[in-house]
N, C-alpha and C positions, 0 to 999 in steps of 0.2 A: 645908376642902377634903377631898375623898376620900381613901381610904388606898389604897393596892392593895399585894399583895406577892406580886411575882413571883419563881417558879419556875426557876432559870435550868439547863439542863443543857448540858454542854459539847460540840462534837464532836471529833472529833480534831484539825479546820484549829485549835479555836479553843482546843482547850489547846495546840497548838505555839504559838501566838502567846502563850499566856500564860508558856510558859518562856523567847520573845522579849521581850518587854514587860515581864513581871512581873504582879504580881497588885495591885498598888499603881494601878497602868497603870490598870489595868479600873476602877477606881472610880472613879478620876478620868474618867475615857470617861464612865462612867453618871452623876458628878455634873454634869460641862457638858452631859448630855443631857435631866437632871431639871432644871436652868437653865433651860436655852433654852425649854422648856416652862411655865415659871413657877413650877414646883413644887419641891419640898424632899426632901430622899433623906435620909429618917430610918435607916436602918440597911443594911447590904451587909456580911452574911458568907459565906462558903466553909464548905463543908460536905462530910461523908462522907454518901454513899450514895444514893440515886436519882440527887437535884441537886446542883450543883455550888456554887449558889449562893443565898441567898436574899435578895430584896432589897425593902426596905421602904420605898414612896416617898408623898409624899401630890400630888395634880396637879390640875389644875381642875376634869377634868371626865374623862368615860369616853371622847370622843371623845382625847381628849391619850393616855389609854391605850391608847386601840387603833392613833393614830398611832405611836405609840411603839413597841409590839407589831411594827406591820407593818414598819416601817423597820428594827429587831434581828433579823426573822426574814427579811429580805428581803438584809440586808447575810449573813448568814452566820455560821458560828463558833459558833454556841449554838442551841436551842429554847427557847420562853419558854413557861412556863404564868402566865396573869393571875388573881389572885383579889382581887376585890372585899371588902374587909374591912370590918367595923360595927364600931359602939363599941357596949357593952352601953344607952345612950342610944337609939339608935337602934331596937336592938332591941326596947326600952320602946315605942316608939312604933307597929311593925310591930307587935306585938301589940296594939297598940289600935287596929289600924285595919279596919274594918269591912269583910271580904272573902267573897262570894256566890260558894260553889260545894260541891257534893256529888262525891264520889268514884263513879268507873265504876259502875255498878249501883246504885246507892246513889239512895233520894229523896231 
């Protein structure tokens, strides 16, 4: 299954709700959310500086991520940034794969 790990930053609605809830709260939120999705929530830390949080989930497909994406950023309380992560595997593979193209000006 894909990895993705998302970027979580907080706004102010959605850290009052985490001095309500707690911060235990929130991961169980994101694990019955990586559930219901089919997918598996490999890691969820808190963090100093930009983001608030980082979380590391694997899901079916890119479509399940960007359901997911729109339904967090639509619900409130946080911004999400998605990144697509490879395994050094994969990379092997993108480098062997045969790709047609020259740079601006370039023959």
């Amino acid at each position: 299954m894909p990895k993705y790990l998302l970027k979580v930053k907080m706004t102010v609605d959605g850290l009052n709700g985490v001095f309500k809830e707690g911060a235990t709260a929130r991961r169980e939120v994101v694990q019955r959310m990586v559930d219901s999705l089919d997918g598996r929530l490999e890691s969820f830390y808190w963090a100093f500086g930009d983001e608030d949080l980082y979380v590391i989930v694997e899901l079916p497909s890119n479509t399940s991520a960007a359901a997911m994406g729109l339904v967090v950023t639509a619900a409130g309380g946080v911004r999400t940034s998605t990144v697509v992560l490879l395994s050094p595997e994969e990379i092997d593979k993108a480098v062997h794969q045969k790709v047609e193209y020259h740079a601006p000006g370039g023959a």
